[in-house]
LOFIZA-671223 format. One record per residue: residue in one letter; x, y, z of N, C-alpha, C, O, CB in turn. Coordinates in steps of 0.2 Angstrom, whole numbers, padded with zeros to 4 digits, always signed. Atoms other than C-alpha are relative to their C-alpha. Glycine has a CB too. Example, Ala and Ser with C-alpha at 12.3 -4.5 7.8 and 13.67 -1.06 7.14 Angstrom:
! LOFIZA-671223
a+0004-0006+0000+0062-0022+0039+0004+0006+0000+0009+0005+0003-0005+0000+0006s-0004-0006-0001+0068-0005+0036-0004+0005+0003-0001+0011+0004+0002+0002-0007
//
This chain:
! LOFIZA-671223
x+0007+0002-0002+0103+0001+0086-0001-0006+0004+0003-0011+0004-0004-0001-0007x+0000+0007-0005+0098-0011+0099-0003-0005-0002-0010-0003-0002-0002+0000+0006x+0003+0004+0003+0093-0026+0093-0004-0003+0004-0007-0007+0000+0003-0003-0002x+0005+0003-0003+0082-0032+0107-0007+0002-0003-0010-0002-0006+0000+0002+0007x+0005-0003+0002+0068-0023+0103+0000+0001-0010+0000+0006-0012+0001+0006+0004x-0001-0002+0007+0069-0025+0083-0004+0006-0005-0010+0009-0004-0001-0006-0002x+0005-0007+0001+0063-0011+0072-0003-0003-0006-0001-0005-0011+0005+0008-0002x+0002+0002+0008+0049-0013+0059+0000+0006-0003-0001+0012-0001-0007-0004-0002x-0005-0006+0004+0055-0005+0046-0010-0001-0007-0012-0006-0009+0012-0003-0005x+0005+0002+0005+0037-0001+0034+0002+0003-0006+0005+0009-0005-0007+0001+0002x+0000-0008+0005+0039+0008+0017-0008-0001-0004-0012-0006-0006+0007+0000-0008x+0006-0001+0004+0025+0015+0010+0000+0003-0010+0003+0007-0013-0002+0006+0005x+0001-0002+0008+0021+0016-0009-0007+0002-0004-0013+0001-0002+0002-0007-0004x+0007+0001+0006+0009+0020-0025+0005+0000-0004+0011+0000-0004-0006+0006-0001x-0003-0001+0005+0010+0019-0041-0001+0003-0002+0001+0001-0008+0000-0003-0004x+0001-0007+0003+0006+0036-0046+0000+0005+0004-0002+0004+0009-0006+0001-0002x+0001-0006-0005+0008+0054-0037-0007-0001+0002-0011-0005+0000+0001+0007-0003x+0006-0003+0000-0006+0061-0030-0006-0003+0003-0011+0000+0004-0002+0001-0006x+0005+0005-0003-0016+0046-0021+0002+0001+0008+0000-0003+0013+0001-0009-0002x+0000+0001-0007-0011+0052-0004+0004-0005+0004+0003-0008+0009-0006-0001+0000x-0002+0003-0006+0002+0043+0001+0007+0004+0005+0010+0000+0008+0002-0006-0002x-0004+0000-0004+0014+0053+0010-0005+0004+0005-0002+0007+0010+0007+0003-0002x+0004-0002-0004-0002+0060+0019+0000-0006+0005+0001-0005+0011-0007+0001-0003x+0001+0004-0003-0004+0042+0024+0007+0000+0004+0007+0000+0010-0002-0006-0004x-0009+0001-0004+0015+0041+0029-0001+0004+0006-0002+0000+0011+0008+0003-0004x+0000-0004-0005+0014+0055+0040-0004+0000+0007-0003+0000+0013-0001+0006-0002x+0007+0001-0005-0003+0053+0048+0000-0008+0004-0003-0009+0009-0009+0000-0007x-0003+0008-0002+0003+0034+0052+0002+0000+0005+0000-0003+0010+0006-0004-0004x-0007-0001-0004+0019+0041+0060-0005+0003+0004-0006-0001+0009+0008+0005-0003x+0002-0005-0005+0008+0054+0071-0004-0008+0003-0003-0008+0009-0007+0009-0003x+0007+0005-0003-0004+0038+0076+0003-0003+0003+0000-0004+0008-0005-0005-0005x-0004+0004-0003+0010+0026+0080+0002+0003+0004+0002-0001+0009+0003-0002-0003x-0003-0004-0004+0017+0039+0090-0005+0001+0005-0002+0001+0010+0003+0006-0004x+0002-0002-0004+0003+0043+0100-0002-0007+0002-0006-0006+0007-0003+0005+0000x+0000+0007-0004+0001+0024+0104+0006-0001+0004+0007-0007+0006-0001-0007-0007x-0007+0000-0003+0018+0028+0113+0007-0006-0001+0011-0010+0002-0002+0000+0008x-0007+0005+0003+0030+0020+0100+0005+0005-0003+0003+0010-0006-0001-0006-0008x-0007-0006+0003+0046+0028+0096-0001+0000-0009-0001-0006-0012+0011-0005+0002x-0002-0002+0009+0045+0033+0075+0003+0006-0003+0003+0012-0002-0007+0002-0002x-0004-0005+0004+0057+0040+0063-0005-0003-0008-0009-0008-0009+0012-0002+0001x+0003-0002+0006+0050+0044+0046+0004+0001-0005+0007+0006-0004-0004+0007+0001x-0007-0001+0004+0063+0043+0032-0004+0003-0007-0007-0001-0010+0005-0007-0001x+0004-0003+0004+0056+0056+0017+0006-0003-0006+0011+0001-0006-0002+0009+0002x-0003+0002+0004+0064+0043+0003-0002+0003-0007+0001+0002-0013-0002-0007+0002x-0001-0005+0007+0059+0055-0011+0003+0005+0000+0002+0010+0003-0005+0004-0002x-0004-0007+0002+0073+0065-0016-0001+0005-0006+0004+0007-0009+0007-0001-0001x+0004-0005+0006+0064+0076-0030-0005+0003+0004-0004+0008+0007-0003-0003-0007x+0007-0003-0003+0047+0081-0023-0001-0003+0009-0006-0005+0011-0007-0003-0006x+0001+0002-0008+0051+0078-0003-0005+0003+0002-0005+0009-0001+0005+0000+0005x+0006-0005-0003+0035+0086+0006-0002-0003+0007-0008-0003+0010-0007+0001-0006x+0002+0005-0008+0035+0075+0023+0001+0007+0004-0004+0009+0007+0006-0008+0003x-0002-0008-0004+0042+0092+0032-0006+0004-0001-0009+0006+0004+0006+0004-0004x+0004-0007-0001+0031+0104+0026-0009-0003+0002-0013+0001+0004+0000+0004-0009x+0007+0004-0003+0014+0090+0030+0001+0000+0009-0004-0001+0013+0000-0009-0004x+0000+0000-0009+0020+0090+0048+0002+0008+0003+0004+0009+0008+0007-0007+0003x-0002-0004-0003+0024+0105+0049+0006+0004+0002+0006+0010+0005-0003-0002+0001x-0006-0001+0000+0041+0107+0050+0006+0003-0003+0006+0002-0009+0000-0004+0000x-0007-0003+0004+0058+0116+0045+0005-0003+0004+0006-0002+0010+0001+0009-0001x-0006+0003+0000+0072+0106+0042+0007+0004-0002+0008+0004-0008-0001-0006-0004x-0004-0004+0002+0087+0116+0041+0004-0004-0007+0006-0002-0013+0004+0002+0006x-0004+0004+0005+0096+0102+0031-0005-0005-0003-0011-0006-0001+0007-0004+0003x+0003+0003+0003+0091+0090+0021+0003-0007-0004+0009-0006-0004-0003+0004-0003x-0005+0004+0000+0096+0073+0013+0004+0002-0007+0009-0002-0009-0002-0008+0000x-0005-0006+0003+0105+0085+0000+0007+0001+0002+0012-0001-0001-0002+0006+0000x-0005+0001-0004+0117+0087+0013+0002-0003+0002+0008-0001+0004+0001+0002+0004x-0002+0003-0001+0119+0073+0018+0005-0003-0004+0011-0004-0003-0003-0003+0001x-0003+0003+0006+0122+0065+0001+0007+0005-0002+0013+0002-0002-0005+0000-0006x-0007-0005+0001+0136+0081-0004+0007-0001+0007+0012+0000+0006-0005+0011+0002x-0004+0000-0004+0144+0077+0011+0001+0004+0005+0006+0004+0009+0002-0002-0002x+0001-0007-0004+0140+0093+0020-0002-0003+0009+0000-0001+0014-0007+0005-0004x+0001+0000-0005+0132+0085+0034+0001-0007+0002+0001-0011-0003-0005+0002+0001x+0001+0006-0002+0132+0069+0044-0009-0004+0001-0013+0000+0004+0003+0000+0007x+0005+0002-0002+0114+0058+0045-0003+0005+0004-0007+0009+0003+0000-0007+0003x+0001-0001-0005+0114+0062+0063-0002+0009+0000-0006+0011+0004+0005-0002+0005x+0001-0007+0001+0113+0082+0058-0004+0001-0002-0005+0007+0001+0003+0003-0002x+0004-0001+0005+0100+0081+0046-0007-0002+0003-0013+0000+0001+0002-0005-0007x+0006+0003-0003+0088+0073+0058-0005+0005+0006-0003+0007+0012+0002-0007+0004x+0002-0004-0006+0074+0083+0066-0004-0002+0004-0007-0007+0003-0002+0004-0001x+0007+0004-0003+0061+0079+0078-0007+0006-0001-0006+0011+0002+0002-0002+0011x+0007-0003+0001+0045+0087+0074-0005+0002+0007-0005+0001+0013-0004-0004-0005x+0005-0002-0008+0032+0095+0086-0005-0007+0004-0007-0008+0009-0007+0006-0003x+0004+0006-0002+0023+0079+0084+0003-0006+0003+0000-0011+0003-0004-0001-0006x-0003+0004-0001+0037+0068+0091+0002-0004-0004+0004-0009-0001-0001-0001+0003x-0002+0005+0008+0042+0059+0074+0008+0002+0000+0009+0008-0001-0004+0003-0009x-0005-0001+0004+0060+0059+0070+0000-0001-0007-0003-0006-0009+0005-0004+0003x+0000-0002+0006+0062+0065+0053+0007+0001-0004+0012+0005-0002-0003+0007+0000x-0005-0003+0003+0074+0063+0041-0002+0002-0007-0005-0001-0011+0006-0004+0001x+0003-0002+0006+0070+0074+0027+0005+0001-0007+0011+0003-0008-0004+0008+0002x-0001+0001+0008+0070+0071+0009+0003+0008-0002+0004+0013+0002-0008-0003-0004x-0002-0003+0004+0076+0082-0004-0007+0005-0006-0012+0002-0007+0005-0005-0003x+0004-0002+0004+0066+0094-0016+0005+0003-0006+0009+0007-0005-0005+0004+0003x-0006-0002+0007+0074+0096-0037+0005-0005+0001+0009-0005-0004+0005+0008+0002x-0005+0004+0000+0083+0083-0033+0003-0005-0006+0004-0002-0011-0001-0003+0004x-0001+0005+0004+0088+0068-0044-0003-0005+0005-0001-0006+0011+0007-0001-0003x+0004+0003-0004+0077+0056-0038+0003-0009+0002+0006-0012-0003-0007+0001-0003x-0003+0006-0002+0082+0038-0028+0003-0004-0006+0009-0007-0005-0005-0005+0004x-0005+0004+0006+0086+0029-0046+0005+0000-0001+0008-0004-0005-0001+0001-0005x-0004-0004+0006+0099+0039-0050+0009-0001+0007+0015+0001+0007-0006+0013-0003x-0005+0000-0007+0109+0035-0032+0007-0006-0001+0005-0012-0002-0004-0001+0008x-0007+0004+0000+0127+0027-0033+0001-0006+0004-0005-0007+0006+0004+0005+0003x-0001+0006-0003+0131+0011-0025+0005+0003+0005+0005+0000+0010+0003-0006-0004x-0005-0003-0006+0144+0022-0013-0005+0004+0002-0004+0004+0008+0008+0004-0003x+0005-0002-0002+0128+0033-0009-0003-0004+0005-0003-0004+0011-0003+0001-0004x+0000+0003-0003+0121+0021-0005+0002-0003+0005-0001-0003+0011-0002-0002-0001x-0005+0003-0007+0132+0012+0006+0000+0006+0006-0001+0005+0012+0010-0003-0003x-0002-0007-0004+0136+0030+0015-0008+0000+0005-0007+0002+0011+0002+0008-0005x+0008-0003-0002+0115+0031+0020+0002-0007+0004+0005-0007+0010-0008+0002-0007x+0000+0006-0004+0116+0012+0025+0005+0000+0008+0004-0002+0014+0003-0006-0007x-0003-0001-0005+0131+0015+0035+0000+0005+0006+0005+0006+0011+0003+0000-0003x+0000-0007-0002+0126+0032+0042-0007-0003+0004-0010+0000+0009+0001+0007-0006x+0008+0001-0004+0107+0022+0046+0003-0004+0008+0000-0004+0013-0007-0006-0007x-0002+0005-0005+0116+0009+0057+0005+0002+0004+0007-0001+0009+0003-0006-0003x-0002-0002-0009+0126+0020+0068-0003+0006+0003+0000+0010+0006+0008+0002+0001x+0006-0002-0003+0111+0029+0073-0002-0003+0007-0003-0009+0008-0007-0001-0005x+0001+0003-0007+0109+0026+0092-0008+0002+0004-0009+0000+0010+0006+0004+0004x+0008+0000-0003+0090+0030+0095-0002-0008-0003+0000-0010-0009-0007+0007-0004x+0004+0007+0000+0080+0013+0096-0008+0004-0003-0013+0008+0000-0001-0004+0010x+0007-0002-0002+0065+0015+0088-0004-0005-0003-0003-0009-0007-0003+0009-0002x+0004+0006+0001+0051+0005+0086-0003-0001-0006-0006-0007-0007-0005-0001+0004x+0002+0001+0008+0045+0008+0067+0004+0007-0002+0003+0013+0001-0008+0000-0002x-0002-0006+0004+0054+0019+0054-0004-0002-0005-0005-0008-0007+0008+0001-0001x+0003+0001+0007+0042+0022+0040+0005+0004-0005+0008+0010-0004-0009+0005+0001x-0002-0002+0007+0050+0024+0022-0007+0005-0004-0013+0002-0005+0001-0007-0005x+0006-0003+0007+0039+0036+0010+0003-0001-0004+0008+0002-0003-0003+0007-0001x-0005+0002+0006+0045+0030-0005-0003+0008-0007-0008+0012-0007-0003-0011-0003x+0003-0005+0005+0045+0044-0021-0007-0007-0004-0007-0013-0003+0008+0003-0006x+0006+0003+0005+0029+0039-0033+0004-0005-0005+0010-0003-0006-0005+0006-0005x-0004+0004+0005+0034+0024-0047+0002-0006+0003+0002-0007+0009+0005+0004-0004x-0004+0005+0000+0044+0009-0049+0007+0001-0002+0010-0003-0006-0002-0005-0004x-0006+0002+0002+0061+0014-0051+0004-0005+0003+0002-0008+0008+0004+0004+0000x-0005+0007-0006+0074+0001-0045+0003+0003+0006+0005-0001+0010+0009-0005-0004x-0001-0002-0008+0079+0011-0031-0007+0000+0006-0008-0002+0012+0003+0008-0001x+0007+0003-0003+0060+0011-0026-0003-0004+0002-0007-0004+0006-0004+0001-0002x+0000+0010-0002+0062-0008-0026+0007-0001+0003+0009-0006+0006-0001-0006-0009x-0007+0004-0004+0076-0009-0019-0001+0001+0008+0001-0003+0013+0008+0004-0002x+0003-0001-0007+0069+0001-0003-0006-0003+0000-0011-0001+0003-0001+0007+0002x+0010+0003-0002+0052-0009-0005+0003-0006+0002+0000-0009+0006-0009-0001-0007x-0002+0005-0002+0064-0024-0004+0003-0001+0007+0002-0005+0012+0005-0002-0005x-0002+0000-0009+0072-0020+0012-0003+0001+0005+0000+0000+0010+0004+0002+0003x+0010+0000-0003+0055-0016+0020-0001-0007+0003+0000-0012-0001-0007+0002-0006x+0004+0007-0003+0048-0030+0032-0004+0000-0002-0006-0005-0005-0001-0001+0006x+0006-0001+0003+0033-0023+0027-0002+0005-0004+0000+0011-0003-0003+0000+0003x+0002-0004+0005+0024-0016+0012-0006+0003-0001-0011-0002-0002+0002-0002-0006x+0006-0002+0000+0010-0004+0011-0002+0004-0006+0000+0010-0007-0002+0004+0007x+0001-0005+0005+0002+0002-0004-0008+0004+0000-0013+0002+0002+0000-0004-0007x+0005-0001-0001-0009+0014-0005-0003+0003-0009+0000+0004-0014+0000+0006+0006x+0002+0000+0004-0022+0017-0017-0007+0004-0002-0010+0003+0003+0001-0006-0001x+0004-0004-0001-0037+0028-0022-0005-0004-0008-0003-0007-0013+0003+0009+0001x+0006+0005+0004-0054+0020-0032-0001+0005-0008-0007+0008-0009-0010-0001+0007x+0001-0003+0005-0051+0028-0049+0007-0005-0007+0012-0007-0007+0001+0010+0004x-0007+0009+0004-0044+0016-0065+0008+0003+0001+0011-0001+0003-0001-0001-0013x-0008+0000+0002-0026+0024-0068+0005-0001+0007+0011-0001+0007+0003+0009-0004x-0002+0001-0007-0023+0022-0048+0001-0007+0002+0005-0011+0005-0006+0002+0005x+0001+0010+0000-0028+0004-0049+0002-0002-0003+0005-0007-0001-0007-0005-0001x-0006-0002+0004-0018+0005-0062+0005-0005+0002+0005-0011+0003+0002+0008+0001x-0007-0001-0002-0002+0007-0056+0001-0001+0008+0006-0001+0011+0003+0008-0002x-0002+0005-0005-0005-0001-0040+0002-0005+0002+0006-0007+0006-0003-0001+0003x+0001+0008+0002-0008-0017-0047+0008-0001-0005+0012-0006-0005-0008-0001-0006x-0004+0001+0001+0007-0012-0058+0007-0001+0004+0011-0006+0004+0000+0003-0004x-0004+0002-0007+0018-0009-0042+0000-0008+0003+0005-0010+0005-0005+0004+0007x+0001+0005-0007+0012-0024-0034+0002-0006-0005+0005-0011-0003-0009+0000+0004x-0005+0006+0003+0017-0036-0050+0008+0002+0000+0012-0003+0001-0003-0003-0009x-0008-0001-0001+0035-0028-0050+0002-0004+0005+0007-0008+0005+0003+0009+0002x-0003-0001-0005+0036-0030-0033-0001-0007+0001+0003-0009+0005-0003+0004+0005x+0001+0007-0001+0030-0051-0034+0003-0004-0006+0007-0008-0005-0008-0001+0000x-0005+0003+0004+0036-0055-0049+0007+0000-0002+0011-0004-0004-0002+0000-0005x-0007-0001+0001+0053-0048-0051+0003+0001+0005+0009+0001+0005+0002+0007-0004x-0006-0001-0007+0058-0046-0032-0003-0005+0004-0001-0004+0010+0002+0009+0004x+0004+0007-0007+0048-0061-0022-0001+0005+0004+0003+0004+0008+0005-0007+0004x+0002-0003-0005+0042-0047-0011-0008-0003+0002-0013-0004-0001+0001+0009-0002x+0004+0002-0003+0031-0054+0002-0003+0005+0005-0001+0011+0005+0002-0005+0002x+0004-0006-0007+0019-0045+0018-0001+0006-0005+0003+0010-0004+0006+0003+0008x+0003-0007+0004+0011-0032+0005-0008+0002+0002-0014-0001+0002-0001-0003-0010x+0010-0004-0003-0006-0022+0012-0002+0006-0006+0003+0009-0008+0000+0006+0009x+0003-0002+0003-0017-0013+0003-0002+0004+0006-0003+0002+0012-0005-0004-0004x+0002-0005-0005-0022+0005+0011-0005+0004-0006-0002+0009-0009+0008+0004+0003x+0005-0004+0002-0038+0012+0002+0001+0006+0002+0002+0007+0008-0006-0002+0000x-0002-0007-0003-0036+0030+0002-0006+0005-0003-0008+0005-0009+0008+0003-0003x+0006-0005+0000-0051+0044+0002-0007-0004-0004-0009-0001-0009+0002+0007-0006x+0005+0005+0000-0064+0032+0000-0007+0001+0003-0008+0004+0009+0002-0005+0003x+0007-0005-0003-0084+0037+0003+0001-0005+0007+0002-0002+0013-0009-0001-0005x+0001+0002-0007-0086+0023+0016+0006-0006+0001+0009-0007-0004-0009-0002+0001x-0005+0007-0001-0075+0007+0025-0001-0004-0006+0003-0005-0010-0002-0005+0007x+0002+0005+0006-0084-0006+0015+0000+0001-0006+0001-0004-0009-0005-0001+0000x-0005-0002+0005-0080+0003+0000+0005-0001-0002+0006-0003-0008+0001+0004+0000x-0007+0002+0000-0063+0003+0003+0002-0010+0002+0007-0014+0003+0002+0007+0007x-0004+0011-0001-0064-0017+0006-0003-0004-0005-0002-0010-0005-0003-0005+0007x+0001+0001+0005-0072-0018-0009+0005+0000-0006+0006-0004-0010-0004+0001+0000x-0006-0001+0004-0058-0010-0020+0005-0006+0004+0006-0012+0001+0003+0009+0001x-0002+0007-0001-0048-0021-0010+0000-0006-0005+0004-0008-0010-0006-0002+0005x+0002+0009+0003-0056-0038-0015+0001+0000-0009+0003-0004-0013-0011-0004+0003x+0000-0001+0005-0058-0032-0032+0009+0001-0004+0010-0001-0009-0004+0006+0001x-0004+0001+0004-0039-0028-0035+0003-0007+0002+0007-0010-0002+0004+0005-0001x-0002+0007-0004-0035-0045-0022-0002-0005-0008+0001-0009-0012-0006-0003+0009x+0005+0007+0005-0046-0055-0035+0006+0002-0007+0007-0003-0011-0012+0001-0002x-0005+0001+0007-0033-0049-0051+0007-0001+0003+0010-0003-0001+0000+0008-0005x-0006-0002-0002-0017-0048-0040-0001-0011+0001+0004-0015+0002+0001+0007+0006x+0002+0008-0004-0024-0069-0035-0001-0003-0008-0001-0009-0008-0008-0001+0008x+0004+0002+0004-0030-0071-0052+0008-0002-0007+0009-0007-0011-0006+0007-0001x-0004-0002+0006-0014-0065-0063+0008-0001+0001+0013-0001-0003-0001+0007-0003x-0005+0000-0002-0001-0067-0051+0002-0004+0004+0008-0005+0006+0001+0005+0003x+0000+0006-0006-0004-0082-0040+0001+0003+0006+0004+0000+0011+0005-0005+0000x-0003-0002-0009-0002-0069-0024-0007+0004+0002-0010+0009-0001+0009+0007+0001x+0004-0005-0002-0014-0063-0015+0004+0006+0005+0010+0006+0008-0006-0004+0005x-0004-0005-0004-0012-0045-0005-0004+0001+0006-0009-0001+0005-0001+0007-0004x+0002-0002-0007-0017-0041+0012-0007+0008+0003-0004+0013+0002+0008+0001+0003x+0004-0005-0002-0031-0028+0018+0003+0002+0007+0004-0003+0011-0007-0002+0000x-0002-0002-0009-0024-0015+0035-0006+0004+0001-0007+0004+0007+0008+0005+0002x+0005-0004-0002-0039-0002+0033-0001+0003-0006+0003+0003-0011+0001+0005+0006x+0001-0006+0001-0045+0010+0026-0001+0007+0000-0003+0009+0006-0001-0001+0000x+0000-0008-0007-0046+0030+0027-0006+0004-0006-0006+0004-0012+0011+0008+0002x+0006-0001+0002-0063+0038+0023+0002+0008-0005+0007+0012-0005-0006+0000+0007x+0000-0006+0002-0064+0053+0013-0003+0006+0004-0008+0007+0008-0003-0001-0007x+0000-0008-0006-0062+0071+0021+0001+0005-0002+0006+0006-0005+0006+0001+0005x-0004-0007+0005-0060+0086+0015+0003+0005+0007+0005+0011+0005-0008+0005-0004x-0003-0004-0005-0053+0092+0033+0006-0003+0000+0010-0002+0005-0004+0001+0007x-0006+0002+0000-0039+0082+0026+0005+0006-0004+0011+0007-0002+0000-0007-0002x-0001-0005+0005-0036+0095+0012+0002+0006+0005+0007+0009+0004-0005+0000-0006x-0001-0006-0004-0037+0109+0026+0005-0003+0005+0010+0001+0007-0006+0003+0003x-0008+0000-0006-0024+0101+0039+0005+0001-0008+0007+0006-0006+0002-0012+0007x-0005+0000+0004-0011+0101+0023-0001+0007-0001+0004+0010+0002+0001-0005-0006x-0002-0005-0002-0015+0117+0021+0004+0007+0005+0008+0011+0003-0003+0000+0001x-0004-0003-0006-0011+0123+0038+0006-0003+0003+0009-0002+0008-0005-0001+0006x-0006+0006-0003+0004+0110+0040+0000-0001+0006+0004+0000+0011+0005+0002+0001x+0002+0004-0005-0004+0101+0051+0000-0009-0003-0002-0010-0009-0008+0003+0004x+0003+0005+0000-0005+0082+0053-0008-0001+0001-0010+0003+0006+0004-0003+0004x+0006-0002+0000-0025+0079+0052-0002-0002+0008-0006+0000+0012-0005-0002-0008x+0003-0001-0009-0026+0072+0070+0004+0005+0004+0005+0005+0011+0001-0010+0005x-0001-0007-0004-0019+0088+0075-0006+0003+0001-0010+0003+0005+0004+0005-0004x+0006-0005+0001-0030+0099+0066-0007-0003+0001-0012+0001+0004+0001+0003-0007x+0008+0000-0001-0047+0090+0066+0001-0008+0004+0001-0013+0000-0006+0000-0010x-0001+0008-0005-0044+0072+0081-0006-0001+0000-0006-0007+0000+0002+0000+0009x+0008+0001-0001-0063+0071+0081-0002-0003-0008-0006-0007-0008-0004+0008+0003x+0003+0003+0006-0064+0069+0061+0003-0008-0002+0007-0012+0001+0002+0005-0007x+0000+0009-0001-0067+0052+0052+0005-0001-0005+0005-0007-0007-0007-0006-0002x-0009+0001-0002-0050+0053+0046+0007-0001+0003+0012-0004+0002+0001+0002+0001x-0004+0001-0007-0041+0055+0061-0005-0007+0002-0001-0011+0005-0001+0008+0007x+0002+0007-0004-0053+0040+0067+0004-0007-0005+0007-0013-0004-0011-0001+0001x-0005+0008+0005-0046+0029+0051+0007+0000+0000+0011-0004-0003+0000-0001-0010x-0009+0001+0002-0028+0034+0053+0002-0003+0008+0007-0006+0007+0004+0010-0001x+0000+0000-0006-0029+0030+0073-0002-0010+0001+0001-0015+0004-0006+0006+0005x+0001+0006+0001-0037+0013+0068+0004-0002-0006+0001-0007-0008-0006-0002+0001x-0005+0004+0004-0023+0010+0055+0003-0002+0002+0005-0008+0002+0004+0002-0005x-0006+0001-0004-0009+0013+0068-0003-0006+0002-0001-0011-0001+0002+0005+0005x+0001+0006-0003-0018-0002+0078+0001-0004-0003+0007-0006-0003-0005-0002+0003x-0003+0004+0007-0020-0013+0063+0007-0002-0001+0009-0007-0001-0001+0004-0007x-0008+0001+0000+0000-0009+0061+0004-0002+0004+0010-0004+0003+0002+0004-0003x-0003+0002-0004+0004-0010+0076+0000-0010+0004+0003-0013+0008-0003+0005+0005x+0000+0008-0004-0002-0029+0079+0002-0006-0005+0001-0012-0004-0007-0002+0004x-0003+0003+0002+0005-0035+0066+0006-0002+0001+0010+0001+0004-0001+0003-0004x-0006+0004-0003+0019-0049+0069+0006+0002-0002+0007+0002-0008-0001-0008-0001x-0007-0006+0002+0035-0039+0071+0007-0006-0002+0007-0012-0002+0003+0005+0010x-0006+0003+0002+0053-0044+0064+0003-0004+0004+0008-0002+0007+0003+0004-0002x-0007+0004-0005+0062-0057+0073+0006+0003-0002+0007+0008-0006+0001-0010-0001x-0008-0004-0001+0082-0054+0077+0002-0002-0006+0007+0002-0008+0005-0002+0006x-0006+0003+0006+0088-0065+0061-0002+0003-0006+0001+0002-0012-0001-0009+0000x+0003+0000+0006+0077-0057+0049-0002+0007-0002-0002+0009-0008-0005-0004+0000x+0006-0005+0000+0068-0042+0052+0004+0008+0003+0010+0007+0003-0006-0003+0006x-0002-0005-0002+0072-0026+0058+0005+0006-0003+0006+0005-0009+0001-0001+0006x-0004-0005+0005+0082-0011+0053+0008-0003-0001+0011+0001-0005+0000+0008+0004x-0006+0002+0001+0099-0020+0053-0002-0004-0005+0002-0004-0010+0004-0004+0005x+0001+0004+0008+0089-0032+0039-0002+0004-0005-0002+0003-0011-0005-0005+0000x-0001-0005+0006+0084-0015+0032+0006+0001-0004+0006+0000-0010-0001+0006+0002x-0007-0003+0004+0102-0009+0029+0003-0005-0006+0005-0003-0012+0005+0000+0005x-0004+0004+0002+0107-0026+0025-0002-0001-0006+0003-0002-0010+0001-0005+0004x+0003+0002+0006+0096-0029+0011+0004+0008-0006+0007+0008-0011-0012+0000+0001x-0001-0005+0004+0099-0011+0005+0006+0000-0003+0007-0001-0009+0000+0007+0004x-0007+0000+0002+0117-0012+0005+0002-0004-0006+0007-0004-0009+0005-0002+0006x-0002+0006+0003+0115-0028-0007-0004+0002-0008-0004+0000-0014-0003-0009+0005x+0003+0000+0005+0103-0019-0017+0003+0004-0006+0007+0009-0004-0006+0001+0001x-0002-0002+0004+0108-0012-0035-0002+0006-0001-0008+0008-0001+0001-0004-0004x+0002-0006+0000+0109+0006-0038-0003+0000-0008-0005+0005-0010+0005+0005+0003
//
């Protein structure tokens, strides 16, 4: 990887299935991408992976093969219609907890002789806190949680978000309201879980947007479409287009610290 240009590396989390976040991952990656930034997409759930089939895609391999030792990284990686490099997760798997310290090292080593530059790789992390989940939220420059305005959501965001502050000092954490009637809505959930996270944790969290509720989001996953495929004109596609900005102007990794060589580096150090 070239280090001029350093890579931010984001992962995306919840604390629960089902809030929409590898919708958010994907829909990110399409947004950033058509802001003309190189993005690779790493489908960090090896049990229920589904980044592939949201974009649309068939992956012949998968990180099954990788891990078996059947394939190299570089083999497993696809580029999708939408220009995203993909490296796709696993489905049945045993999920990131459960991965070896020589696994890991092999992914870490196999991520760092990858010879595309690109300018963000998004993590979809699987749902929960296992310590492999924190181990990849730890080597993340940045951390985006997403979250949907219903208690067991707020929940386990908030539980996410003390794991992630009290047991690993993880810092640069955003809040991503997800299917939300209106913006101000979604910045009110916000301030509401800021004010317990500032309250019980001494940390406040960061606001990047919000994405309105759609129901022509439910129909692009249908069709395996990303939703500024299928519907560019819905207010969807307008919150996912002004996320990418939001994430795109956010202050990138310097060389000593940041980018995907400080992904690996953290990874490699973290405990399986």
């Amino acid at each position: 990887m070239d280090m001029q240009r350093p890579t931010q590396v984001i992962g995306i989390a919840s604390g629960k299935g089902g809030v929409g976040k590898t919708t958010v991952s994907v829909n990110l990656a399409v947004a950033l991408h058509a802001l003309g930034r190189k993005v690779m997409l790493f489908d960090a759930d090896l049990s229920l992976a589904n980044a592939q089939i949201a974009l649309g895609c068939r992956a012949p391999y998968n990180m099954s093969h990788f891990l078996s030792g059947e394939k190299k990284l570089d083999e497993i990686i696809v580029t999708t219609r939408q220009g995203i490099k993909l490296v796709p997760g696993a489905s049945g798997l045993q999920d990131m907890a459960a991965l070896s310290e020589v696994q890991i090292a092999r992914i870490v080593q196999e991520f760092s002789s990858l010879n595309d530059q690109m300018d963000y790789l998004i993590v979809d992390m699987a749902a929960g806190i296992s310590p492999m989940v924190m181990s990849l939220l730890a080597a993340c420059s940045l951390r985006f949680v997403v979250v949907r305005d219903d208690p067991s959501s707020i929940a386990d965001a908030y539980g996410t978000i003390k794991v992630m502050v009290q047991d690993h000092q993880l810092q640069d954490i955003f809040l991503i309201p997800n299917a939300v009637d209106t913006e101000p809505e979604g910045y009110k959930l916000y301030e509401r879980i800021n004010q317990v996270c500032a309250r019980f944790l001494d940390k406040s969290v960061k606001y990047l947007g919000s994405i309105e509720n759609d129901e022509l989001v439910l129909e692009s996953l249908k069709k395996y479409q990303a939703i500024l495929e299928y519907a560019p004109g819905s207010a969807a596609s307008r919150d996912f287009r002004r996320l990418a900005v939001s994430a795109d102007q956010l202050p990138k990794p310097d060389h000593a610290s940041g980018g995907i060589q400080f992904f690996l580096e953290r990874l490699v150090q973290a405990p399986a």
